[in-house]
C-alpha positions, 0 to 999 in steps of 0.5 A, a space after each residue: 477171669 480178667 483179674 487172674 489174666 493181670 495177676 499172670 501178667 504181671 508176674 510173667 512181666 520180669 520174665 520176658 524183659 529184655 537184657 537192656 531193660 535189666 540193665 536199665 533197672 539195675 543202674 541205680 544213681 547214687 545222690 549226695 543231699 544235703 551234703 557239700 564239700 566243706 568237709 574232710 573225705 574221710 569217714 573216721 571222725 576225731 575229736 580235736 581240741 578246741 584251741 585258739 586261732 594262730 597268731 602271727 607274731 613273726 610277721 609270716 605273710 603265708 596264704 595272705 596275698 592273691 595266688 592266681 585271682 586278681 580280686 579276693 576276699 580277706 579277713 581284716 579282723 582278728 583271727 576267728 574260727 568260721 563253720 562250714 556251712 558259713 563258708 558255704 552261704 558265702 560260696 553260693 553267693 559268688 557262685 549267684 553272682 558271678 553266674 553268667 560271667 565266664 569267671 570262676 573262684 577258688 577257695 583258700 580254706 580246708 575245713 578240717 576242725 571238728 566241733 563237738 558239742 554238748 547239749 544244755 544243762 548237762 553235768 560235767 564229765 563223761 566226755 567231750 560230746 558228739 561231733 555237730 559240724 566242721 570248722 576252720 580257723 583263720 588268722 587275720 589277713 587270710 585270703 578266703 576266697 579269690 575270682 579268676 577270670 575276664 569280670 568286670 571290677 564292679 562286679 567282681 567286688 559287688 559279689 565279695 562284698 555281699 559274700 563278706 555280708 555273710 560270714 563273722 567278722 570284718 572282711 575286705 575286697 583286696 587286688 593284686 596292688 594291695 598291700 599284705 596284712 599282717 595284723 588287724 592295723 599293719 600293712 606291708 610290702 609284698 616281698 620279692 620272691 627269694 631264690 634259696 638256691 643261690 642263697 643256700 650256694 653262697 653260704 652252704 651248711 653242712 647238710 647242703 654239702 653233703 647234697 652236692 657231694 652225693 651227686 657226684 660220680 664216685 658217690 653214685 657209683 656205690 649207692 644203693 649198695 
């Protein structure tokens, strides 16, 4: 008898429930584990070629100087491809560091490369392999990592410092009066900004001209006809 009173119980239980309690049941928390955000969003993984790291023989000077840090991770080496989850060991390391400091860090990187690979002692053929995890390449004088904020320089290079112990090749601490490197031995001036404005005004091409002209009145009043 006590037994078919709990049955009965338990099946009247979901009956008698409240519409607040329903709702409580039906929300649900979606988790993401054993994921991280040194990924691409989109689901459609392609294959890519497994290439070589740009070499910057013209003396480009892009994305290696600080932006908005004033202390900044670079790679001093030749340019190497690095894996995710190499940047991210890296990543938690200034994240521990810097805990408790009121500054914060940015990374300069997309891992957008896919790494595919094939097992041990397998034939030749049959395709590329599958997808096992994604990288990024970074050429020499890449700034990886940058530190924004009111920290103390010791602080702030301690933490660099052992987030470089982590990741492949030769890294360095640089600040805002560091130099720009350029290749694995040269350093140079950070130029002055350019105003291509003024430039493009005092020598104009023939593209640039027809810019300036469609802005005037007579043009305007025909567009879009």
């Amino acid at each position: 008898m006590l037994g078919l009173c709990r049955t009965l119980q338990s099946s009247l239980g979901g009956a008698l429930r409240t519409p607040q309690l329903l709702a409580q049941a039906n929300t649900s928390t979606v988790f993401k584990r054993f994921k991280h955000e040194y990924e691409p969003r989109h689901k459609n993984i392609f294959k890519a070629f497994k290439g070589r790291v740009t070499v910057r023989t013209g003396g480009s000077v892009k994305g290696n100087s600080l932006e908005v840090g004033k202390y900044g991770l670079r790679l001093k080496s030749n340019g190497i491809r690095m894996a995710a989850i190499q940047l991210k060991e890296a990543d938690k390391v200034i994240q521990r560091q810097l805990r408790g400091t009121g500054a914060k860090y940015i990374t300069r990187f997309v891992c957008n490369t896919p790494v595919c690979v094939k097992g041990n002692q397998t034939r030749m053929g049959k395709g590329k392999g599958g997808f096992d995890h994604w990288a990024v390449r970074v050429p020499t004088g890449k700034i990886l990592f940058e530190i924004v904020g009111d920290v103390h320089e010791k602080v702030a290079r301690e933490a660099l410092r052992k987030a470089g112990d982590k990741l492949p090749g030769i890294m360095e601490i640089v600040d805002v009066h560091s130099k720009i490197r350029v290749s694995p031995t040269t350093l140079v001036d950070k130029p002055e900004p350019v105003n291509w404005l003024e430039k493009m005004k005092e020598a104009p091409t023939k593209k640039w001209t027809n810019i300036e002209k469609s802005k005037s009145p007579e043009f305007r009043l025909y567009r879009n006809r």
